[in-house]
C-alpha angles and dihedrals in degrees: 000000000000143000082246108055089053095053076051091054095044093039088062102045099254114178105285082243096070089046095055089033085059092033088057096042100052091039081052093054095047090052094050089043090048094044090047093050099049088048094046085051090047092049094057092038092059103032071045088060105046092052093063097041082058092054104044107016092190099054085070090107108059085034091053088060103039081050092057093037092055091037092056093042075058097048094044089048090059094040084055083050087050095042082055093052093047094050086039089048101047102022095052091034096056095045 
């Protein structure tokens, strides 16, 4: 499902029910493939991290920040990609 299939959808007059069911669907599949996305970059940072802590123990430190400062550039990607469904889901929804 596109865009573009729901402003056809909404171009031709469709029930407002398939509009916010296809609203809700594709708002649903940006928020799991966000949520999938942010977990699989959170997953490499940190088995990232542990293998160079392995490698160079006392390097922990400046890893440890760079870990937290890529892991929240990954979160706040997925909170901007929760901020767009909302908007898709009740914006389009309610039109």
């Amino acid at each position: 499902m596109t865009v573009s299939t729901v402003l056809a959808v909404a171009a031709e007059g469709g029930s407002d029910g398939t509009l916010l069911g296809l609203a809700m669907v594709g708002g649903g599949l940006a928020l799991g493939g966000g949520a999938i996305g942010a977990a699989i970059a959170d997953g490499l940072v940190g088995s990232a991290m542990i293998q160079g802590v392995a490698r160079q123990p006392e390097a922990a430190g400046r890893l440890n920040t760079t870990m937290f400062l890529i892991i929240g550039l990954a979160e706040g990607m997925y909170f901007i990609n929760l901020a767009f469904m909302a908007l898709f889901v009740f914006v389009t929804g309610a039109g």
